[in-house]
N, C-alpha and C positions, 0 to 999 in steps of 0.2 A: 546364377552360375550354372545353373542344371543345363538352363533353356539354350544358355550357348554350347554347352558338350554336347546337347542333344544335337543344334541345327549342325555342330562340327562334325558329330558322325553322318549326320544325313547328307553331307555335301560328300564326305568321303564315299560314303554309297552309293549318292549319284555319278560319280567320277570313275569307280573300279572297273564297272560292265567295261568301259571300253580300253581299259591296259586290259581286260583277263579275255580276251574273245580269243578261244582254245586255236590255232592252226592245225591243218589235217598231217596228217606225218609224210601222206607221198605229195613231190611236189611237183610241178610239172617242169619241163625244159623253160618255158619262157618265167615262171616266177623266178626257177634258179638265176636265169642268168637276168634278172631283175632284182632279187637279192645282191647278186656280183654286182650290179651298178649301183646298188643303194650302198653298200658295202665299201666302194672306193676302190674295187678291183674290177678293173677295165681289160677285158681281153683285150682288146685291142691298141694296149699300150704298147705292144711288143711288134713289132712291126717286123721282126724278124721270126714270130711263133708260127709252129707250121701246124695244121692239123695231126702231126702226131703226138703233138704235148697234150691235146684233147682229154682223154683218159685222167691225165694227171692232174689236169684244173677240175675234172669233175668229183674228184678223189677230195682234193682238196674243199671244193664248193659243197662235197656229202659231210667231211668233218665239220664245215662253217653252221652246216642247219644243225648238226646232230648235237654243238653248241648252243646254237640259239632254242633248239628245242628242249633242250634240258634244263637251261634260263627259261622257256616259259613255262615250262613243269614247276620251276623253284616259284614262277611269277604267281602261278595258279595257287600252290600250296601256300605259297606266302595270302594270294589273295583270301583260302578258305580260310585260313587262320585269322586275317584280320576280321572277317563275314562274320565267322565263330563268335569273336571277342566282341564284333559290332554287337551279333547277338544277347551276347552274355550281359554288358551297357547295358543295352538297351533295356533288359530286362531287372538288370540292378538299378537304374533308373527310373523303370516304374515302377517299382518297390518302395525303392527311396521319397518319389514322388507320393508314392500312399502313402507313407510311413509319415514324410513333410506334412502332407494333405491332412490327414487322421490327425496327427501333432498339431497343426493349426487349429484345424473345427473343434479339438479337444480344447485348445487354450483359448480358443474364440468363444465357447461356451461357456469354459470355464470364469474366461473375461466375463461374457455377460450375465453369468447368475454373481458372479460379484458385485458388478456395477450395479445389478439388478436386486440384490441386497441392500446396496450401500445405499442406492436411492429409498428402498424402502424403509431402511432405518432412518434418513435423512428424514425422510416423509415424516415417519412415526416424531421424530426430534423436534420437528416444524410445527406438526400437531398437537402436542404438547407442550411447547414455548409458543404455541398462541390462545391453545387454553390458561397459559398462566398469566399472559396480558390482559383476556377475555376477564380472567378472574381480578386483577391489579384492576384494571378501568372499573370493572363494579364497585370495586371498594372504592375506588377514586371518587365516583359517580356518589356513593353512598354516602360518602363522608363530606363532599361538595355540597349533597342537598339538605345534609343534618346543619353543617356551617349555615348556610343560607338558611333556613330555619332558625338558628340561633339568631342569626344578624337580623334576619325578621321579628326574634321576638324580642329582641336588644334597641332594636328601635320603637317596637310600640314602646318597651318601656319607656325610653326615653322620651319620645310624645307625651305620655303617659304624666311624666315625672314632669317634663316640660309644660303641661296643659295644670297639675296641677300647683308648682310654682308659680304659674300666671296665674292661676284662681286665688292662690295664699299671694300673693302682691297685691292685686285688685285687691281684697280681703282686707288688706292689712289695710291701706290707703284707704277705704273705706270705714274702715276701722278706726284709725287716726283722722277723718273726716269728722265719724260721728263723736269721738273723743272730744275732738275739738271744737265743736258744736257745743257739748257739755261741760266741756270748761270755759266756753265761754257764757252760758246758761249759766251756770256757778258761778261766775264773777259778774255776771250783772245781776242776779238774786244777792251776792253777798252788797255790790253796791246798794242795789236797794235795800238790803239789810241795812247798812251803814246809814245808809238814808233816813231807815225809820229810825235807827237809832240815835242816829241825830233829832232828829222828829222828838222821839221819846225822851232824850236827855230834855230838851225844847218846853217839852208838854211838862218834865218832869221839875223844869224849872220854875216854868209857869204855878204847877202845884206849888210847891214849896214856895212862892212867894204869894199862892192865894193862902196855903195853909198861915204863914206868917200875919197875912193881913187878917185872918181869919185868929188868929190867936190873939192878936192883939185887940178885933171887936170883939171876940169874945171875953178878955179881960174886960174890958170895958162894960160890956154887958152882964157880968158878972158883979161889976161893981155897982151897977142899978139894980138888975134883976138877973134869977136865974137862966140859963144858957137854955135855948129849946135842944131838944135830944137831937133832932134831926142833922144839923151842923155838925155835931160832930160822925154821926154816921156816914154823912159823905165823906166827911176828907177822912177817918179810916176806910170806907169805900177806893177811895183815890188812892191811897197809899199802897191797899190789899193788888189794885190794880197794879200799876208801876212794878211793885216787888214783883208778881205774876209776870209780867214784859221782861223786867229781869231776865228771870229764870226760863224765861221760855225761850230767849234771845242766847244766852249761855248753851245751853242744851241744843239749840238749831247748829252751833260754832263746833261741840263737841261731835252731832252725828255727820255733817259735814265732812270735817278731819276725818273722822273712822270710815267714810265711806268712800273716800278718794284715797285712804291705806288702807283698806281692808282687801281682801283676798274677795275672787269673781262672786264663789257662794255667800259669802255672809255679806258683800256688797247689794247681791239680789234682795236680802232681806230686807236691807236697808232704804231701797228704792220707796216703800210706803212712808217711811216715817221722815227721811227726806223732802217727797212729794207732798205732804201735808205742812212741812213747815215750811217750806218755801211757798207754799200755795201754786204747786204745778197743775195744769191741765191736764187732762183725760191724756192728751196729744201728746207730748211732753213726758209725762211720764212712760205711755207707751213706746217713743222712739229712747229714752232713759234704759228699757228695757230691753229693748231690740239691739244697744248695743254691747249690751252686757252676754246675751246672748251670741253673738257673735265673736266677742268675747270670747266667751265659756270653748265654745265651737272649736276655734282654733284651737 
């Protein structure tokens, strides 16, 4: 708005110089009567004027300037006044202009130590909401490689656990191998038990019908002559036996039983007197032992 009042007075001031150019007061005969024709008064419209009206047109043609020169008097004073007031503008306009100027640089500074704040505080806001993610990722990071440590040591265990439920399965199939091995050891030691004891009823028959035969030549022999001693020492000999077979056949039955329900320790005890009545080997008894042990183990 300024920028156009200013170029509006500038054009008015380039425009004034030529209405305000002062005219001298004396005029000559040819301007006057160059006036009268600019003017529209034609002397020589009167075709009947004699040069004695002369005087009177010049009477008249002094009143015409002494109007127009008093119109350019007003034109002049009118021009200083607006000159004046251009002045006066112009210089209320560059006031105005500082004053807008100064106003602006003022709010322009004022804008950029604001902006110039706001960023810095932004800064500051930025820099600390990425210290605090700096800080969240550590702990993420921390807690990511404690889990993973844990899942690593969740799996040895489980290796662990897994390697040694395969040792306790082998173990045990091992186990139930050599069991089995031993019960069937025990059942062909007990056949062969049955066996001798078949054998021994056998044998025991056999006695008891040599004792028979043996009682009745003794009778007889008694009825000729006295018995010799010896005769009968044997077949009490033979009896002392058997009864012995007995008893020793009983008691193999009995430690047997108690060693197949007996508990691992007092079964270990048992393994000698076992291994003696069965008649086991060195061999035999030692893998007897080894399962016992393996046993115990588990």
């Amino acid at each position: 708005m300024f920028a156009k009042l200013k170029k509006k007075i500038a054009e008015e001031a380039a425009t004034a110089p030529r209405s305000g150019v002062r005219i001298p007061r004396t005029i000559s005969k040819e301007s006057i009567t160059s006036m009268g024709a600019d003017s529209g008064d034609d002397f020589a419209s009167d075709g009947s004027s004699s040069r004695d009206d002369l005087p009177a047109q010049l009477l008249r043609r002094n009143d015409q300037i002494r109007k127009l020169e008093a119109k350019l008097s007003d034109y002049a004073e009118q021009l200083r006044i607006m000159q004046k007031t251009k002045d006066k503008l112009e210089i209320a306009l560059e006031k105005h202009q500082d004053s807008s100027i100064k106003k602006l640089q003022d709010q322009s500074e004022s804008h950029l130590a604001s902006r110039a704040k706001m960023a810095e505080g932004m800064t500051l806001a930025l820099e600390k909401k990425d210290q605090e993610w700096i800080e969240k990722l550590e702990a993420v990071e921390k807690e990511k490689a404690a889990l993973s440590a844990r899942v690593e040591e969740m799996m040895e265990q489980s290796l662990t656990l897994f390697q040694k439920r395969d040792d306790q399965d082998e173990l045990e199939g091992f186990q139930q191998q050599e069991l089995a091995k031993v019960k069937h050891m025990l059942l062909r030691k007990e056949e062969q038990l049955s066996q001798r004891e078949r054998e021994l009823q056998q044998k025991e028959a056999e006695v008891q019908s040599a004792k028979r035969g043996m009682s009745e030549a003794r009778g007889k022999l008694q009825t000729s002559s006295p018995s010799p001693p010896t005769s009968n020492t044997t077949v009490t000999n033979t009896s002392d036996l058997n009864d012995s077979r007995e008893i020793n056949f009983e008691y193999l039955k009995h430690v047997v039983l108690k060693f197949m329900s007996s508990r691992d320790a007092e079964a270990y005890q048992l393994i000698r007197a076992v291994s003696v009545l069965l008649n086991f080997t060195r061999e035999e008894e030692d893998m007897l032992k080894q399962t016992l042990e393996y046993k115990v183990c588990v």
